[in-house]
N, C-alpha and C positions, 0 to 999 in steps of 0.2 A: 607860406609853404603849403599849407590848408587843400590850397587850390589847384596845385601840382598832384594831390592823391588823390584828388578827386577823378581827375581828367585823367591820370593814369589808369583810375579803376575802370573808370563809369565809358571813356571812349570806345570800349570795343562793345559794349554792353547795346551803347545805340546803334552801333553800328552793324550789330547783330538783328536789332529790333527794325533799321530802317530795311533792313535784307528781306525781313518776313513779310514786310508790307508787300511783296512783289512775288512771295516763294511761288502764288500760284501761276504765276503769269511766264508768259517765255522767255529766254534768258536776256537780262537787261546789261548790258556794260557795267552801267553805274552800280552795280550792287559791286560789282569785285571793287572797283576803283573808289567807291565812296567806303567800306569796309575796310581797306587796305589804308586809307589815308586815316580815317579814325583810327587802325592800332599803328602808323605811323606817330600818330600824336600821342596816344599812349606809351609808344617807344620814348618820344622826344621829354614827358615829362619821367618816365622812368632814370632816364640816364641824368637827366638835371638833377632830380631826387639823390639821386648815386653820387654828382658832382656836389651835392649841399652836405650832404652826411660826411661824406670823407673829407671837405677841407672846414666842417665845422665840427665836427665829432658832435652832430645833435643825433636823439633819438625821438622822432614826431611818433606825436600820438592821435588820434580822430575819433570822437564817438559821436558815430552820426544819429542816434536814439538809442533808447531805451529796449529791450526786446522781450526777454523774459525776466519779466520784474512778480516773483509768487512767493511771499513769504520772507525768508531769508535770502531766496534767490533773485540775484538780480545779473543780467547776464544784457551788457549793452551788444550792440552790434557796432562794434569798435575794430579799428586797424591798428598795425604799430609800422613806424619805417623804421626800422634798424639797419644795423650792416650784414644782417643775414636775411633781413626778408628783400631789401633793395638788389642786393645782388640776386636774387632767384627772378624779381621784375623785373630787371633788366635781360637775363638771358632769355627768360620768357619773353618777352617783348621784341625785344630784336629778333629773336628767329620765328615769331610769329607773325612778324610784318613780313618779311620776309618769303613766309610760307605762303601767305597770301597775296602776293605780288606771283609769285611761279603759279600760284591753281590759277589767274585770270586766264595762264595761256594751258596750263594742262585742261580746266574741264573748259576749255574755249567749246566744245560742241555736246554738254552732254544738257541733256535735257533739265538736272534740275539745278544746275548753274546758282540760281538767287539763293535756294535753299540751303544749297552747298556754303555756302557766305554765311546766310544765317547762321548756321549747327556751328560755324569754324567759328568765327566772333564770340556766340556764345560758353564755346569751352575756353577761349582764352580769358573773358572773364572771371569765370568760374576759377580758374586756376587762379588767378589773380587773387580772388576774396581766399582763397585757401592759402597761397601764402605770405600775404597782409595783414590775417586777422589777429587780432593781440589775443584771444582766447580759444578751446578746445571747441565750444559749441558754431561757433562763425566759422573757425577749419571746418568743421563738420560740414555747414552749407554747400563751402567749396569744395569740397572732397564727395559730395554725393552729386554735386554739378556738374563735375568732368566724369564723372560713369555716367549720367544720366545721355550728356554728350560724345562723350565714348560709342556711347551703344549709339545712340542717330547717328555717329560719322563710321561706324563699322561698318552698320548694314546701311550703310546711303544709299547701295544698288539694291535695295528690300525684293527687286524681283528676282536677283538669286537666292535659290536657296541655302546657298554654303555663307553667301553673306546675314544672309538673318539668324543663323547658326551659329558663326564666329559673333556677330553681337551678343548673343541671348549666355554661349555661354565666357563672354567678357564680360556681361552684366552679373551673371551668376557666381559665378567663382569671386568675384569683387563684394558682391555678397556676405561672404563667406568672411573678408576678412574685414569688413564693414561692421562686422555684427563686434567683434572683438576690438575695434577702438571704439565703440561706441558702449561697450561694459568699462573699458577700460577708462571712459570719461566718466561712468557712472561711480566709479570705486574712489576716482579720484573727488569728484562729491561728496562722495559719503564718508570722505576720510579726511577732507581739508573745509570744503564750506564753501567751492568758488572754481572756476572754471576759468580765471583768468589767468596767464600765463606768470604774471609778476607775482600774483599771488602765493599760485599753484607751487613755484619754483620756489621761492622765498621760503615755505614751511616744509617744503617734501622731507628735509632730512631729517625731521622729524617723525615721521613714521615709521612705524617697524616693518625692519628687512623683507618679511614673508608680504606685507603688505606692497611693498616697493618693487616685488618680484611681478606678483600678479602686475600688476600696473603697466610695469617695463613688459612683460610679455603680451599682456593684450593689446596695447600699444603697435607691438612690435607684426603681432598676428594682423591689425590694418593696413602697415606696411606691405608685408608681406603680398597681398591681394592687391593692391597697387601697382607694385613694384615686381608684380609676380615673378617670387621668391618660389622654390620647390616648397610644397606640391602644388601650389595655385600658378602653373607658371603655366600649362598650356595654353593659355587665351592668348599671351602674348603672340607667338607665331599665327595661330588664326587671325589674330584682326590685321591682317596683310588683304582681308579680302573688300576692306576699304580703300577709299580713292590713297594714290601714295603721298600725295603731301600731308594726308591726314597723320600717314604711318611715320612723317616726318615732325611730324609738332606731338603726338603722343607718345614717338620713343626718345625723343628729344630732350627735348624744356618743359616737358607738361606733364601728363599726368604719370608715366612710372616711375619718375623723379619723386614725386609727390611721397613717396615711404621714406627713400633717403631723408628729405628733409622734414619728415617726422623727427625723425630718430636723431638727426643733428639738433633743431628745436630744442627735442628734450634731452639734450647734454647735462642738465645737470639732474636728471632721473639716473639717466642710464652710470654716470659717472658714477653714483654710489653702490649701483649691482654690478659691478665688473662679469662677474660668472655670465648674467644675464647678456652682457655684450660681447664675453669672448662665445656663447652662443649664436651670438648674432655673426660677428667675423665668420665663425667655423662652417657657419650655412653658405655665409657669401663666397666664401672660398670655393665650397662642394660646387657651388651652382655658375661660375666663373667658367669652369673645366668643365662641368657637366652642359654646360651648354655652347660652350667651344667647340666637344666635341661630336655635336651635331651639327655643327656651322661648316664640317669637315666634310663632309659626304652632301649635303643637302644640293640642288640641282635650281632651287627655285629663288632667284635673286636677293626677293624680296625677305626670303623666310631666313635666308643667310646673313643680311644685318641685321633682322630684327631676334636673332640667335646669339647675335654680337651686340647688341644693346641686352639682353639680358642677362651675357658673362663680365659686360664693362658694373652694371649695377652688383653682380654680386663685387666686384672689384668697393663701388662704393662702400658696400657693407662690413666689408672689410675694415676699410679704415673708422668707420663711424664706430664698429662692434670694438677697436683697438684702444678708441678714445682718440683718435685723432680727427676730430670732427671737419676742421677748416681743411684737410686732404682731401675729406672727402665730398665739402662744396667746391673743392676745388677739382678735383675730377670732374663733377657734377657739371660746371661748368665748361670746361675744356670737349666735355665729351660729346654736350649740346650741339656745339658748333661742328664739329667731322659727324657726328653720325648725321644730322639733319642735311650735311650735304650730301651723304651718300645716298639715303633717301630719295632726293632731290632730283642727284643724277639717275635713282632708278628711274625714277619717272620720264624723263629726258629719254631715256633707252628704252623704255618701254612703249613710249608715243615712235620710236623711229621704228618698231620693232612690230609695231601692230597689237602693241598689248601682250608681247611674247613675253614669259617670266624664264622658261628653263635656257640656264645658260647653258646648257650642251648646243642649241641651235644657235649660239650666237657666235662670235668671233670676228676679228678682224674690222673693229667699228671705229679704229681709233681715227683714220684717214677718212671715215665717215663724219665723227663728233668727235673732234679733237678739242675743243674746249672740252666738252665735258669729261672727256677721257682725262684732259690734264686735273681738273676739280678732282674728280675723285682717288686719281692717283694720289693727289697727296694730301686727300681726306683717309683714304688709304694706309699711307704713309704715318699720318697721324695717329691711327688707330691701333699701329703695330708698336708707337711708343720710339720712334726712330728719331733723333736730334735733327737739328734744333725745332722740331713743332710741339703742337702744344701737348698731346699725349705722352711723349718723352718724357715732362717735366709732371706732369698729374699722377700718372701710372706708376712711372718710377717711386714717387714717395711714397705711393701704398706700399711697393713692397719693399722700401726701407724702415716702413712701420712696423711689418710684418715683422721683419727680422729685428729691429732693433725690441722688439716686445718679445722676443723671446719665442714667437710663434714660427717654429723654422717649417713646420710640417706645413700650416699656413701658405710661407714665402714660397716655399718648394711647389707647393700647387700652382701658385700663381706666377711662378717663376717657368714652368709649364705650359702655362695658361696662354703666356705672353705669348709664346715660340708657335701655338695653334692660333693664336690670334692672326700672327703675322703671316704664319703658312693660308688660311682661310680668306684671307685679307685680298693675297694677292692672285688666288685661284682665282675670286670674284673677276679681279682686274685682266687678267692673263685670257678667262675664258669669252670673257667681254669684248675688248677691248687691242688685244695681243696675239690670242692666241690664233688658228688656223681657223679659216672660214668655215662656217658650217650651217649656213642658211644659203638657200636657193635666191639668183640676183632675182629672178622672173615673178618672188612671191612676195620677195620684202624690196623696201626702195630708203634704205634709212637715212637720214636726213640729221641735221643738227638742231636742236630747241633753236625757239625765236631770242633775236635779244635779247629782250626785257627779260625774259625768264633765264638766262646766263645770268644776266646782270644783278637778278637776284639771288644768283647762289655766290657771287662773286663775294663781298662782305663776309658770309659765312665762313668760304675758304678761307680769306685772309685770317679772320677770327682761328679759323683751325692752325694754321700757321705759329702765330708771334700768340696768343692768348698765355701761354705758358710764361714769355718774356716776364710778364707781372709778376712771378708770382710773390717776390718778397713785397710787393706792395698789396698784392692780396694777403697775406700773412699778417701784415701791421695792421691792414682796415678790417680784415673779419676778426682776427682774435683779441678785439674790443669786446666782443660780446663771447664769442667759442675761447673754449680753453685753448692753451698755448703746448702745441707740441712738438719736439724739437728732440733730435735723436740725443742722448748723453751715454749710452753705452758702447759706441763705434767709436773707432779712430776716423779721422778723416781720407786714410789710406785705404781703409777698409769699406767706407762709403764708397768711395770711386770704384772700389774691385767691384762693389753690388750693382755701381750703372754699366760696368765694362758686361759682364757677367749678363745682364739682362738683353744691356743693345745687341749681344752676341747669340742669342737667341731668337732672339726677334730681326735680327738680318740672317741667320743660317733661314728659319723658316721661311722669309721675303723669296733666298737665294735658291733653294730649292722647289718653290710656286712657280717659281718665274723657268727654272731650268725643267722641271719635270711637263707644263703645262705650254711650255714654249715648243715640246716636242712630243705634243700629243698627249700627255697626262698619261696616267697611272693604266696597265692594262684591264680587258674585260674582267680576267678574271676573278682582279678584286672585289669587282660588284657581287663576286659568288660567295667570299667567306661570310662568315658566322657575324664579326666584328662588325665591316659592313651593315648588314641586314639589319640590327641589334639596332647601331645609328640612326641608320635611313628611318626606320618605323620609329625614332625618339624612345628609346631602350623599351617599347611596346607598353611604355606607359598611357597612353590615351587608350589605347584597347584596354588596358586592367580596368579606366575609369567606366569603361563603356559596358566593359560584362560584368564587374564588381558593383557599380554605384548605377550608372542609369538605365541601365536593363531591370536590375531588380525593382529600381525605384518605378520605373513605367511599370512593368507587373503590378508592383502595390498598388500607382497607383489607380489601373484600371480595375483591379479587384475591388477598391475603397468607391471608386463610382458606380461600379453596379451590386456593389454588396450595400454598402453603408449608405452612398447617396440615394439611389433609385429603390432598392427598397424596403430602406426604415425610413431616411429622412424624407425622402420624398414621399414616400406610403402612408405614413403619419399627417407630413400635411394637408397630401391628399383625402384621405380620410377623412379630414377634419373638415376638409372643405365640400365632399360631400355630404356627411353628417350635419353641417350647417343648411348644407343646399335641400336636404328631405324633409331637415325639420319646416325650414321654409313653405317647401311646398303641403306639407300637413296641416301648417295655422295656415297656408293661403286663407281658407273657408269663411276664415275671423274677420275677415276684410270684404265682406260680400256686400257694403252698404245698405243690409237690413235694420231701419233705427229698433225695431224690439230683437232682434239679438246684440246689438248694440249695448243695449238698456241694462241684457239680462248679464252679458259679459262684464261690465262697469258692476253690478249689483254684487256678481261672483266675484271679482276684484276688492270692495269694500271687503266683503264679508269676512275674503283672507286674511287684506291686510287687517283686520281689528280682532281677531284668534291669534295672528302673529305678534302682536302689541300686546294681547294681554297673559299670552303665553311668558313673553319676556319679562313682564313685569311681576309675576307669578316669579320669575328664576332668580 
C-alpha cells in the first residue's frame, strides 16, 4: 500500500514540475492534459487508499527520511493514512481533478495557460502533505505551501492591480494567524518533547488546563487565518480576483478547509478545554450570519459564494467547537462538492457573459445555459439544506448539535442563518438565470460551456446530490479515529420537529427569492436605507482596517525610512564608508614605490612593534 501514498502525494507534484518546464513558453495543450491526468491518478490512488482503510480498518504509516534530527529532537517527514486524513484526500482529489479538467477550457486563451497548471498542481500538493502528515512540523510545510500558492493563484493576473492587492493581503492576514500555530507548535514542544501527533495526543492530558488553553487557542488562531474566521476574514472575498476555478479548489476542498480540519485533528486537545471549543462554536455561529448577511445585498457573483463559503465554514466550526467532530468533516465534505460547482458555473457565466461579475446586468440565461443553469440550481438547492441532497443531511446535524448541547442561542442563529442562506442562494439563481433580461443582445452573445467542461462539473453535481445518502457509513468509518456523537437528550419526535422547523425555513427563504426576484426584486429604495449601506460596504469593516491599521502603519512606516533608515542607519554607514575611503586616500602616499621610504616605514614598524611587546611584558 506504500505505493498508493506515494503516487497519491507525489502525482500532482510532477505534474506541477513538468507544467514549469514550459511556464515561459506559449500555451501548450499538454500542460492541462498531462496535469489533469497526473491528479487523475492521484484521485485514483486516493479513493483506493479510502477503499483499503474502510474494508480493512488499517492505519498506514510512511516515513520517507529523517528531517529534523537536533538533540532530543527528532522530527521525520512522515505521513499517516487514517480515516480522517483519507477522507479529506479523496475530496481534495476528486474536485481537484476536476477543477483542472474545467480550467483546460476556462483559461483555453489566456496567456499564461502552462503557468496557470503549474501554481494549480502545486497547491494541490501542498494540501495534500498538509493533510497527510502524521505530525505538527510536515502540517506546517503544507500549511505555508497552499499561502505560498494562494498568493501565485490570486494575483495570477499580477498586471491588475486589485489582483496583486487581494494576493498580498491574503498572504498577510494568513500571516497573522500563521504566527499563532506556529507558537502554538512551539508550546506544544516545550511541554510534551515531540511534534508527532501519536505522541503529542497520547500525553496531552497530562498537562495543565492553563497550558491546554494556550495551546487549543493558538492553534485555533492558525485556523482561523485559514479559514478566515472574524477578524482575518476579509481576504476571503478579495481573492475573487483570481482565475474562478482557482476560487473553486480554495473555497472548496483546499486551503480554507485547512482550519476546520486542524481543529478536528486535534479532537482530543480540544475535547479536554470544552470553554475553549464552545468559544470556537460561538465565533462560528457569529460569522455564519455575519457573513450571510452580506451574501444579502452583494451584486457581485462571485463575492456572493465566496460570502457563502465563509458562513458554511463558520457552520463547520460550530460543530467541531460542540465536540462533534465527524459533523463537521462531514459538512466539510458535503459542502466541497455544491460550493465547487457553484464556482464552476460562475465561471461558465462568466465566459458567456464576457467576464461580467454584477448580476443586476444578467438575467434570463437559463434558455441560454441550461445545463449549467440546471448544475447550479441544485448546487443551489444543496446549499440551502433542502432534501434529499447532500447539504440537507450535513447542515441539518449541525444544528441538531447545536441544540441538542444546549446551545439554543447557537441553533437560533444558525437556524437564521439557514433561511439567508436559502434566500441568497436563490437571488443568485433568479438574477442569473430566471430572472428578467437585463443585458443588451447587441453587447453580449452568451453561449453554453464546451462539453468537456459540463462534463466536469457533472460528477461534482451528482457528488452534491446523493453524498449525504452515506452518511451512516461516514459515521462508522470516521468515528474510528473522531469521537462518537450521537444526540441523547431529544426524543426522536423532537428531532423530526428540528428538520421540519429548519426545511421550513430554508423553503420560505428559496420561496420568497424566487417570488420577489421573479418580479423584479426588491425596490430602489431599499438601496437607500442605513441597513443596506452598512451591508454593501461589509459593516465598513475594511475601511476601519484601512484608516485604523494601514494608514498608520504606511505613516510609520515611511517616517522609520527616512528618519531611522536614511539618516542614522544609512548615515552611519555611510560615514563609515567615507571615513574608510579618506583614510585611504591619506596613506595613498605610503605606497609611492620609494624602496628608502619603504625601508624607513618597515624600520618605524619594528621599532613600534618591539615598545608594544615590551610594554606588555612590563604589564
Amino acid at each position: 500500500m506504500e505505493k498508493y501514498i506515494y503516487i497519491a502525494l507525489f502525482a500532482p507534484l510532477v505534474g506541477s514540475l513538468v507544467a514549469a518546464l514550459f511556464s515561459m513558453q506559449k500555451k501548450t495543450l499538454f500542460t492541462g492534459l498531462f496535469t489533469s491526468f497526473m491528479l487523475a491518478v492521484s484521485m485514483y490512488a486516493s479513493l483506493y487508499l479510502l477503499y483499503f482503510v474502510y474494508t480493512t480498518e488499517t492505519t498506514l504509516h510512511v516515513n520517507l527520511f529523517d528531517w529534523i534530527v537536533i538533540g532530543s529532537l527528532n522530527i521525520p517527514f512522515g505521513f499517516v493514512v487514517d480515516e480522517v486524513s483519507v477522507v479529506m484526500m479523496s475530496v481534495v482529489t476528486v474536485v481537484s481533478t476536476m477543477v483542472h479538467i474545467h480550467s483546460i477550457g476556462y483559461m483555453d486563451h489566456d496567456k499564461g495557460f502552462n503557468r496557470y497548471f503549474s501554481y494549480l498542481s502545486a497547491f494541490v500538493f501542498s494540501m495534500l502533505v498538509l493533510v497527510m502528515s502524521d505530525n505538527f512540523a510536515v502540517l506546517f510545510i503544507g500549511w505555508e505551501g497552499v499561502g505560498v500558492c494562494s498568493w501565485l493563484l490570486i494575483g495570477f493576473w499580477y498586471h491588475k492591480e486589485s489582483a496583486t492587492w487581494a494576493a498580498n493581503e491574503a498572504f498577510i492576514m494568513n500571516r497573522i494567524g500563521d504566527l499563532g500555530l506556529l507558537l502554538g507548535m512551539f508550546v506544544i514542544y516545550w511541554n510534551i518533547g515531540s511534534l508527532q501527533y501519536d505522541i503529542v495526543f497520547a500525553k496531552i492530558s497530562t498537562l495543565d488546563n492553563n497550558i491546554l488553553v494556550w495551546i487549543g487557542a493558538l492553534l485555533f488562531l492558525g485556523a482561523m487565518g485559514k479559514s478566515a474566521q472574524f477578524p482575518l476574514h476579509t481576504w476571503l472575498a478579495d481573492a475573487m480576483e483570481g482565475p474562478t476555478p482557482v476560487s473553486a479548489l480554495i473555497h472548496a476542498a483546499t486551503m480554507v478547509t485547512a482550519g476546520v480540519y486542524l481543529v478536528v485533528r486535534s479532537n482530543e486537545l480540544y475535547t479536554l478545554i470544552p470553554e475553549v471549543g464552545y468559544a470556537i462554536a460561538a465565533l462560528g455561529a457569529f460569522v455564519a450570519i455575519f457573513a450571510a448577511s452580506m451574501a444579502l445585498v452583494n451584486n457581485d457573483m462571485k463575492r456572493i459564494i465566496a460570502y457563502s463559503t465563509l458562513s458554511q465554514l463558520g457552520y463547520m466550526f460550530v460543530a467541531a467547537g460542540l465536540g462533534a467532530y465527524w459533523v463537521a468533516l462531514f459538512h466539510l465534505a458535503a459542502h466541497a462538492f455544491f460550493k465547487s460547482v457553484l464556482f464552476l458555473g460562475a465561471g461558465n457565466v462568466m465566459h458567456a457573459m464576457d467576464e461580467e461579475l454584477d448580476i443586476r446586468k444578467m438575467g434570463g440565461l437559463h434558455n441560454k445555459m441550461k445545463a449549467t443553469s440546471i448544475i447550479m440550481t441544485l448546487a443551489s438547492l444543496a446549499l440551502a439544506g433542502i432534501f434529499p441532497l447532500a447539504g440537507f443531511f450535513s447542515k441539518d446535524k449541525i444544528l441538531e448539535v447545536a441544540f441538542n448541547s444546549n446551545a439554543i442561542v447557537l441553533w437560533a442563529i444558525l437556524w437564521i442563518t439557514a433561511g439567508l442562506t436559502a434566500f441568497y442562494s436563490f437571488r443568485l439563481v433568479m438574477k442569473i438565470f430566471f430572472g428578467e433580461q437585463n443585458y443588451s443582445n447587441e453587447e453580449h452573445h452568451p453561449h453554453e460551456a464546451k462539453n468537456f467542461v459540463i462534463a466536469a462539473m457533472i460528477p461534482l453535481a451528482v457528488l452534491a446530490v446523493i453524498a449525504g445518502w452515506f452518511e451512516h457509513s461516514f459515521v462508522e468509518f470516521v468515528t474510528k479515529v473522531l469521537p462518537t456523537w450521537e444526540p441523547e437528550h431529544i426524543s426522536h419526535s423532537t428531532s423530526w420537529i428540528l428538520i421540519l422547523v429548519t426545511s421550513a425555513v430554508a423553503i420560505f427563504g428559496i420561496l420568497v427569492a424566487v417570488f420577489k426576484y421573479k418580479n423584479g426584486g426588491f425596490s430602489k429604495s431599499w438601496e437607500e436605507t442605513s441597513i443596506y449601506k452598512l451591508l454593501s460596504n461589509q459593516y465598513f469593516i475594511p475601511r476601519f482596517y484601512e484608516v485604523a491599521i494601514s494608514k498608520p502603519y504606511h505613516k510609520f512606516s515611511v517616517w522609520a525610512w527616512k528618519t531611522i533608515e536614511i539618516k542614522l542607519i544609512d548615515a552611519s554607514i555611510d560615514g563609515l564608508a567615507h571615513f574608510v575611503n579618506k583614510l585611504g586616500v591619506k596613506a595613498r602616499p605610503i605606497q609611492s614605490g620609494n624602496l628608502s621610504s619603504s625601508l624607513k616605514l618597515m624600520a618605524l614598524g619594528l621599532i613600534t612593534g618591539l615598545i608594544f611587546a615590551l610594554v606588555l611584558s612590563v604589564l
